[in-house]
C-alpha positions in Angstrom: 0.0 0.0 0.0 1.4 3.2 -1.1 1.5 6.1 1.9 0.0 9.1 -0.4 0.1 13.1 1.5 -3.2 14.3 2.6 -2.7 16.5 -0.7 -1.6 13.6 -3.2 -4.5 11.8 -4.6 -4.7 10.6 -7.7 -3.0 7.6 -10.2 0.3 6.1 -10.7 1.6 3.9 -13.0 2.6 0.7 -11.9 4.0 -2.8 -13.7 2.4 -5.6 -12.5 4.7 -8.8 -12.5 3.1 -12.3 -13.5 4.0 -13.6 -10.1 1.7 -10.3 -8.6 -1.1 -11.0 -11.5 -3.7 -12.1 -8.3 -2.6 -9.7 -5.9 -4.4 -7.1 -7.9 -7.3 -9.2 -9.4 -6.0 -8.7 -12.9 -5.6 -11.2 -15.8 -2.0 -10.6 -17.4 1.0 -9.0 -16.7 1.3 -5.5 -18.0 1.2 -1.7 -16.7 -1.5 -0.5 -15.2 -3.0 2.9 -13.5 -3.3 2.1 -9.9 -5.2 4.6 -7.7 -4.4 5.7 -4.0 -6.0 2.6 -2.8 -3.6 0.6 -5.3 -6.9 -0.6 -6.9 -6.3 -1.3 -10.8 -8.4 1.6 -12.9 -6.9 1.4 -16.6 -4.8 -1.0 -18.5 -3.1 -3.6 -19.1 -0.7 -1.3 -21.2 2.5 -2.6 -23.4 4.8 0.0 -21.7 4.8 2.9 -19.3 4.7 5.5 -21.8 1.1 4.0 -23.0 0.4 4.0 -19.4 1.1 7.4 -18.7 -0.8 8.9 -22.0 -4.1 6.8 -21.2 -3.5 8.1 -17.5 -3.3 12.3 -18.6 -6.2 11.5 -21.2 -8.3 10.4 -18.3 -7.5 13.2 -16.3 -8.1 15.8 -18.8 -11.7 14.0 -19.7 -12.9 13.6 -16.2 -14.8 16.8 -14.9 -13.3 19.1 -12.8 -15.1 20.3 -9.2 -15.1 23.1 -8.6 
């Protein structure tokens, strides 16, 4: 479990291992978007760089409160 700052909420990008495919209920190996919970939102991805666009994409489609 990651220890995020009160102020620090969001996703990172994380490669899940084979050997670490059912600690996160996923189906392959790959990179994924984990939020602050480490629960898997988006992927599995090829590489981080994939990762990382899919991850700003979603951020810049998901509405803003105000």
């Amino acid at each position: 479990m990651v220890d995020w700052p009160a102020d620090k909420h969001g996703l990172y990008a994380a490669h899940i291992a084979a050997g670490d495919v059912g600690d996160y209920s996923v189906t392959e190996p790959g990179w994924y978007a984990l939020d602050d919970g480490e629960n898997v939102v988006l992927g599995p991805f090829a590489s981080l760089a994939e990762c990382e666009r899919n991850m700003r994409d979603r951020d810049r489609m998901t509405p803003k409160t105000v």
